[in-house]
VEXTIVEX-673234 format. One record per residue (C-alpha): residue in three letters; x, y, z. Coordinates in steps of 0.2 Angstrom, whole numbers, plus 5000, padded with zeros to 4 digits. Layout:
BEGIN
ALAXYZ...
***
This chain:
BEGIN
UNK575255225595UNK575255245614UNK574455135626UNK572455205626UNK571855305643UNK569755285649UNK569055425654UNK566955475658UNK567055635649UNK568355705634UNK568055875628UNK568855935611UNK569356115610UNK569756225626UNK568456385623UNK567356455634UNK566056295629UNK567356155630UNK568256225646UNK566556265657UNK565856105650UNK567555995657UNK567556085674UNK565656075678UNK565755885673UNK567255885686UNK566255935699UNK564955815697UNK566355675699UNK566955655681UNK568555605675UNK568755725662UNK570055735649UNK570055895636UNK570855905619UNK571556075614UNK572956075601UNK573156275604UNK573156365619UNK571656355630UNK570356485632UNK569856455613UNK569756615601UNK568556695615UNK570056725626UNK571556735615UNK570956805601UNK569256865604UNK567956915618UNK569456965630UNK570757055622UNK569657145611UNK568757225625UNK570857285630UNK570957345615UNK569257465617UNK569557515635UNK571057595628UNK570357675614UNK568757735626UNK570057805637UNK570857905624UNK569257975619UNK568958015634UNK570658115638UNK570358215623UNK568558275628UNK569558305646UNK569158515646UNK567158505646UNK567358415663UNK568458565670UNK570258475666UNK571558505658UNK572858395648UNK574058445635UNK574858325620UNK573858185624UNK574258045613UNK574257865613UNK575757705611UNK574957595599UNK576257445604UNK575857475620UNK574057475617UNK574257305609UNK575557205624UNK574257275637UNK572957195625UNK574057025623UNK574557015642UNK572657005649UNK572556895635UNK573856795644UNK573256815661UNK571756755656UNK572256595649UNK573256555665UNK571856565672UNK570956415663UNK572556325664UNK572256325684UNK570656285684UNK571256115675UNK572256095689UNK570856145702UNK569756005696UNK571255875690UNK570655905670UNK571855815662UNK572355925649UNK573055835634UNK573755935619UNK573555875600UNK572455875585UNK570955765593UNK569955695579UNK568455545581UNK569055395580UNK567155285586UNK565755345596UNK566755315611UNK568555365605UNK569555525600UNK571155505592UNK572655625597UNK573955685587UNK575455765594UNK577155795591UNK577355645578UNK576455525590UNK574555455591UNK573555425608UNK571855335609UNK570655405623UNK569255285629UNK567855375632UNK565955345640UNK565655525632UNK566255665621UNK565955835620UNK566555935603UNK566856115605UNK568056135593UNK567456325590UNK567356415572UNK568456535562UNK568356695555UNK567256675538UNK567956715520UNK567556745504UNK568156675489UNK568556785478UNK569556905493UNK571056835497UNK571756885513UNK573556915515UNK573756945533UNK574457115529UNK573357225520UNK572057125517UNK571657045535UNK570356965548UNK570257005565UNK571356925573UNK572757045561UNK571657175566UNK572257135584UNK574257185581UNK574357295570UNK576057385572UNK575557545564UNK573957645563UNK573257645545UNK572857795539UNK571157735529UNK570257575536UNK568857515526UNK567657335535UNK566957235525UNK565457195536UNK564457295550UNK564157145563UNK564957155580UNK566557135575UNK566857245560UNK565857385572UNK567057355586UNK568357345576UNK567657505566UNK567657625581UNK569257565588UNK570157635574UNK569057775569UNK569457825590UNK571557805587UNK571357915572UNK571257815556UNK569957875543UNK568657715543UNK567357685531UNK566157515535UNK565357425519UNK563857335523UNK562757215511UNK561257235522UNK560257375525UNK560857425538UNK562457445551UNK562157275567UNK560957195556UNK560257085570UNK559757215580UNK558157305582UNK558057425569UNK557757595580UNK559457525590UNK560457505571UNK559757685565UNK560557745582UNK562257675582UNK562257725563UNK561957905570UNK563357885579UNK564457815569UNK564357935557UNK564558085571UNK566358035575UNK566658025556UNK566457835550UNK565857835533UNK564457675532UNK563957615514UNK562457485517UNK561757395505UNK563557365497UNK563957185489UNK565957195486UNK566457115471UNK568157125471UNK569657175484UNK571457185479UNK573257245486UNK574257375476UNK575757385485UNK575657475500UNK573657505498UNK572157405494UNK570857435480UNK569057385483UNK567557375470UNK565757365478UNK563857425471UNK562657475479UNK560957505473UNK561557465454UNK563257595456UNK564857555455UNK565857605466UNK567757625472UNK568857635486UNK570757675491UNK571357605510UNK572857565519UNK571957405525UNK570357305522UNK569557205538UNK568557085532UNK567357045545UNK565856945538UNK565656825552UNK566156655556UNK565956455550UNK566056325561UNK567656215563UNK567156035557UNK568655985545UNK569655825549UNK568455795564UNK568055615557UNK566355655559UNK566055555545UNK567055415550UNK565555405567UNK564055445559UNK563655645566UNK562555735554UNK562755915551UNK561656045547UNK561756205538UNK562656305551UNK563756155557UNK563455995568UNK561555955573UNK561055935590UNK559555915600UNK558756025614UNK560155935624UNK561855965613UNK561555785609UNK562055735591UNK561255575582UNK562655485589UNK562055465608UNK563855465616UNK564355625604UNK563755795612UNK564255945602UNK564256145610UNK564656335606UNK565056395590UNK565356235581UNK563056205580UNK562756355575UNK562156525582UNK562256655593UNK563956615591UNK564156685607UNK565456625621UNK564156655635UNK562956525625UNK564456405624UNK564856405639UNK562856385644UNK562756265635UNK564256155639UNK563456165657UNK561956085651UNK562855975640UNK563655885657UNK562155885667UNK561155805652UNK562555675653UNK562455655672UNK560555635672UNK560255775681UNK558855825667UNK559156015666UNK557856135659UNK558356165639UNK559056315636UNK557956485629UNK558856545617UNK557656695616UNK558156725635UNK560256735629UNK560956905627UNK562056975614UNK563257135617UNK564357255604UNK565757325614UNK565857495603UNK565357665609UNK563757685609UNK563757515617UNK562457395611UNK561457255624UNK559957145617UNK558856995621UNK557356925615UNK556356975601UNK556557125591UNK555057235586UNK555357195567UNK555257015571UNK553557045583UNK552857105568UNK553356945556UNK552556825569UNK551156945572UNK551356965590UNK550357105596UNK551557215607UNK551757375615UNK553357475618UNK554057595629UNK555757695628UNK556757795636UNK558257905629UNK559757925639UNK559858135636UNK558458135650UNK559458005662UNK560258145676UNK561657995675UNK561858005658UNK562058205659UNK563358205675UNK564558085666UNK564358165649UNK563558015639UNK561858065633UNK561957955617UNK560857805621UNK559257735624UNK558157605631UNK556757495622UNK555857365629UNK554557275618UNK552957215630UNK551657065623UNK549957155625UNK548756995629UNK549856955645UNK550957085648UNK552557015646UNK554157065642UNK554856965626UNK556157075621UNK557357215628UNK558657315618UNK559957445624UNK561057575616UNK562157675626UNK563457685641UNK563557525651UNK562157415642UNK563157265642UNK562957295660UNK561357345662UNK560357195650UNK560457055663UNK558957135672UNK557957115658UNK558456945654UNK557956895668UNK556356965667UNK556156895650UNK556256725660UNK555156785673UNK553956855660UNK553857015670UNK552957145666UNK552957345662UNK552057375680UNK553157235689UNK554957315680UNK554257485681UNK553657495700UNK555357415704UNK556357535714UNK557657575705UNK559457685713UNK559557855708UNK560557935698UNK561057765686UNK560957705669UNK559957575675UNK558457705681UNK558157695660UNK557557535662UNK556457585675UNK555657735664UNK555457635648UNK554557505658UNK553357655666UNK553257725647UNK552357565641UNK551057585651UNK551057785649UNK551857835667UNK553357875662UNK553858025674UNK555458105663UNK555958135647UNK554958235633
***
């Protein structure tokens, strides 16, 4: 065993939570040592957030090409590299991990690779290479991150029968794609393929396709989806998925039926679960909950010199909440006493075409609390923007509470809504309301004017639109 290192602050795993969490602590004058027995940039920016959006830009631009001749070009045999679609994909993933790799060497991280597993509330063990290292530590910080979520009775293969991160490299296109699951990923993933030219069809146990969605937002996407060809089964529970060779042969009902399917490949996309194996967080004392380790409104565990961050606790599962609450995480530590987190205020995006963008409550979930709301819309097909750049599919829908006036949720279809939600989250946290967002001068001809006019049609000024 090697001789043991002190340091204020270890961080275990690299992500978007673990590497944010090590940096801000090294501003603050911490000496920081983070774990990571992969590369860094966790599955976000090797696997994930990052080079999936590649992957899309590609597949938007081919779409694009093709739909060249109703904006006066001209283009002929317009096709596509698949392997060239995936190493662009692979080298930003690259890029971007060099990236955090400097930032360890901006703010002196010591950046120490191995398996790190707790060892006491103020050590993690580390095991590399056939050799074991003790850090001493005032603090640690798991971020270990979580995996793609399985099923027991589908057994993935790699091949045909796969998870996302195969769905990144494929090598050829298949010719018939079926998801299991129509979360983020699997409608990602969904349009992707279905844009390259493979015949998709998405299998959904849930009602309906981006289930944590507002439900107007899901019937729309679903609208979509199925213009471009993608057939969508919801309310299918798959009982059985097997290879045959050079195809795969899924069972599912719905409703009572029973049905079948033939493809190439199945993607199954259900989700993730958190990565808490061989952590030795039995060996400390950290209690877990149903969705992983439990922590308080400060990413503390029971174990006051444990913090735990990102995917690892639980939902949003979303990068930008790890990384939030890494921040806080430190600053907790630091006594700086930050302001918890809202969760209601964090937004969550799907990258497919139409793009998604939400925060805060839905309608459905309004009316389960009994909130008293108002709502105003505002389609994209009355947007001059959305009419010059030939993307009318979309629209805006912002849920008001009618005693104050409030907005307490905000959710987006369409072109550029990953873009355009950060307005509205900040004026869930502002509490803005329909007059303030609507009055608000907004720069004409954008997306963003839909913002503007939803705000307006709360409150019936609404100028355009039917």
């Amino acid at each position: 065993m090697n001789k043991s290192t002190r340091y204020n602050l270890t961080v275990i795993g690299s992500g978007p939570g673990g590497y944010v969490a090590a940096c801000r602590a090294a501003q603050l004058g911490m000496k920081v040592a983070i774990v990571e027995a992969d590369r860094p940039g966790g599955i976000c920016l090797n696997w994930g957030c990052i080079p999936t959006k590649a992957l899309l830009k590609s597949a938007e631009m081919y779409e694009v090409l093709k739909k060249g001749g109703s904006f006066g070009l001209k283009a002929e045999n317009i096709s596509y590299d698949l392997a060239a679609v995936v190493e662009r994909s692979r080298g930003i993933a690259d890029r971007i991990v060099s990236g955090v790799e400097y930032l360890f060497k901006k703010y002196s991280i010591q950046h120490i690779k191995g398996m790190g597993t707790l060892a006491s509330p103020t050590q993690v063990q580390v095991k590399a290479n056939g050799e074991t290292t003790v850090l001493e530590s005032d603090v640690i910080i798991v971020a270990t991150g979580a995996r793609p979520r399985e099923l027991p009775h589908i057994r993935l293969d790699g091949e045909r029968i796969i998870s996302s991160k195969q769905a990144m490299t494929l090598k050829t296109l298949p010719a018939r794609l079926a998801v299991i699951g129509a979360g983020a990923i699997g409608m990602e993933f969904a349009y992707y393929y279905r844009a390259l030219g493979s015949e998709v069809t998405v299998l959904e146990a849930l009602d309906r396709v981006l289930p944590v969605e507002d439900e107007e937002i899901s019937k729309q996407v679903a609208r979509a989806f199925t213009r471009k060809g993608i057939q969508i089964e919801t309310g299918a529970l798959v009982s059985s998925v097997q290879r045959h060779g050079d195809t795969v042969q899924l069972e599912y009902e719905v409703k009572g039926n029973k049905k079948k399917l033939e493809a190439d490949i199945a993607l199954l996309a259900i989700g993730v679960v958190p990565n808490i194996e061989h952590l030795g967080l039995e060996t400390v004392g950290v209690k877990t909950a149903k969705h992983g380790i439990a922590v308080n409104e400060h990413q503390q565990t029971n174990v006051p010199s444990i913090y735990a961050i990102g995917d690892v606790i639980g939902p949003p599962w979303l990068a930008h909440a790890a990384s939030a609450e890494g921040v806080h995480a430190v600053e907790h530590i630091a006594g700086k006493n930050p302001r918890p987190i809202d969760y209601n205020a964090i937004p969550g995006c799907t990258y497919c075409r139409p793009q998604v963008a939400s925060v805060g409550y839905t309608e459905q979930k309004a009316k389960a609390e009994g909130i008293a709301y108002t709502v105003g819309r505002f389609e994209f097909k009355a947007s001059g923007r959305a009419v010059a750049v030939g993307d009318t599919d979309g629209l805006v829908k912002l849920i008001f509470e009618k005693q104050y006036g409030g907005l307490i949720g905000a959710h987006i279809a369409g072109a550029e809504a990953p873009e355009m939600i950060h307005e509205l989250v900040l004026a869930i946290r502002q509490e803005c309301t329909a007059e303030e967002i609507g009055k608000a001068v907004h720069a004409h001809p954008t997306f963003g004017e839909s913002i503007m006019e939803a705000a307006l049609d709360a409150i019936g000024e609404r100028i355009h639109g039917a």
